[in-house]
N, C-alpha and C positions, 0 to 999 in steps of 0.2 A: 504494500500500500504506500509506502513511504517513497519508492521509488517510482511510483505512479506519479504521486503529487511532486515530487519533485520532476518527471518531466512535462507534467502538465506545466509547470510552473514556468519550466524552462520554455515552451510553445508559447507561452502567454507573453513571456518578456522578448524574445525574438521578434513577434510579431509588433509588437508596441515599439519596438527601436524600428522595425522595417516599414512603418505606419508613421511615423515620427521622422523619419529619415527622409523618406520615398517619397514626398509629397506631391500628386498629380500638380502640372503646370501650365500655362497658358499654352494655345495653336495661335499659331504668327496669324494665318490665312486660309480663308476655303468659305464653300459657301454651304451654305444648307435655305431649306424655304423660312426659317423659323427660329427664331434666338428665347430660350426659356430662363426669366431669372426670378431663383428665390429668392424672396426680402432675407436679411438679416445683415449678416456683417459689410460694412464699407465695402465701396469697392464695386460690390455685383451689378447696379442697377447702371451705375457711367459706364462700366463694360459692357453690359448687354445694348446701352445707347450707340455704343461706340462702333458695334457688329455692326448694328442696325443703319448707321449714318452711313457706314464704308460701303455701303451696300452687299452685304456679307451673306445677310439677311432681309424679307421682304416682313417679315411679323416680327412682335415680339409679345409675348405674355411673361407679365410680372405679378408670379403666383404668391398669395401667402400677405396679399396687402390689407393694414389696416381699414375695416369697414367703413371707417370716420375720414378716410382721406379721398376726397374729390376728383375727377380726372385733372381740372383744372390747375389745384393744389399742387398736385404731381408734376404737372408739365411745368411750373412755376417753379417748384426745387429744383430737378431737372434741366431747366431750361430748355423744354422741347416745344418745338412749336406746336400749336394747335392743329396744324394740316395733319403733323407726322402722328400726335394723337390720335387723332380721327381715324385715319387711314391706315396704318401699321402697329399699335399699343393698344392693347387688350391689359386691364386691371385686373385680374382673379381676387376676389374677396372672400371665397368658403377654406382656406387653409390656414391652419395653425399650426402646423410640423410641419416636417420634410415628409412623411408617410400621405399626408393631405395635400401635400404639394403636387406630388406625383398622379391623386387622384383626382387633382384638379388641371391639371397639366393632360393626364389621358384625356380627359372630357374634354377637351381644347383642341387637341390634337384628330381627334374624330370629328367634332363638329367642326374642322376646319380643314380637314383633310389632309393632313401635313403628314411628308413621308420621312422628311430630314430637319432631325434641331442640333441646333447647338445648345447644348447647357452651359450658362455659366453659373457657378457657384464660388464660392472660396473655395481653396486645395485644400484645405483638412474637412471641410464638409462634401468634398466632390466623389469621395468612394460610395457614402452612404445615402447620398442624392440619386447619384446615377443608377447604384442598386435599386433602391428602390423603385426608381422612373423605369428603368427598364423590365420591372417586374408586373409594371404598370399597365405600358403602351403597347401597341400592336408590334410583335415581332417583325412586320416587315418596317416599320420603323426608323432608320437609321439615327444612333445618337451621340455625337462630338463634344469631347470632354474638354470645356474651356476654362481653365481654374483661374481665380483669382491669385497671385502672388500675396500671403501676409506672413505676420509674425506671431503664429498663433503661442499662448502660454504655455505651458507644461499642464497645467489645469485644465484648458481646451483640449488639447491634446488628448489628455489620459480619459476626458468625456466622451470625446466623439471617438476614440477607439471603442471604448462601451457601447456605445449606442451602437455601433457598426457590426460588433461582435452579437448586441440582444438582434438589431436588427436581422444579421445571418441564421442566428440562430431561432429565431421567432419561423421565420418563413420555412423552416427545415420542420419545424410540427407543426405548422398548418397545412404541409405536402407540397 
């Protein structure tokens, strides 16, 4: 037993340095029909404007936004015009996690027929984004991992390896 837990132990911390170490990174270039960003850390939503202005992308849906915030509000942080609003920015407002993201991202993705996205997220959130979205969306799907560059804590870190790990392990007993 002892040598059990101790190489469980040792799987556990391999992985946490190789999660820690490894951190998915930005794509220079490419296009896809469709730029997907979840609210939270800095960074996601001027990169996902940024896909979208290079013409990289022709949509963007920014899943996971506060109910209380306006299109208008948004385009006014932002600084996006009201045309590119109008015609390219979809707001998502039923998600409160990355798991509700994903399922508000599929319903986006069908109602709008989209075969290819880019995700942006942060790089310590981008493994357990994409998992989940990909577990989400229609396998013919295609989906481009565009990570934010930061400096996540050692605290971040050691969270979102957890959540990566219940998340793995969650969808392993529901089949």
């Amino acid at each position: 037993m002892k040598r059990f837990l101790a190489g469980l132990a040792l799987v556990w911390f391999a992985g946490f340095v190789w999660f820690a170490v490894a951190l998915p990174g930005p794509i220079a270039e490419g296009a896809s029909e469709a730029v997907i960003v979840p609210t939270g850390a800095a960074g996601r939503i001027e990169r996902g404007l940024e896909v979208l202005e290079t013409g990289q992308a022709k949509k963007m849906l920014v899943t996971g936004v506060d109910p209380d915030v306006k299109p208008g509000e948004f385009a006014a942080q932002f600084e996006v015009q009201m045309e590119t609003m109008t015609c390219c920015v979809d707001l998502g407002f039923k998600a409160v996690d990355t798991r509700g993201n994903a399922t508000e991202t599929a319903e986006w993705i069908r109602r709008n027929r989209v075969k290819s996205i880019r995700l942006v997220t942060t790089d310590w959130h981008m493994r357990r984004a994409a998992y989940e979205l990909r577990r989400t969306i229609p396998s013919t799907t295609t989906v481009e991992e565009d990570a934010v560059p930061s400096e996540p804590s050692l605290r971040i870190l050691f969270l979102e390896y957890h959540k990566l790990i219940a998340s793995r392990t969650s969808s392993i007993w529901r089949g």
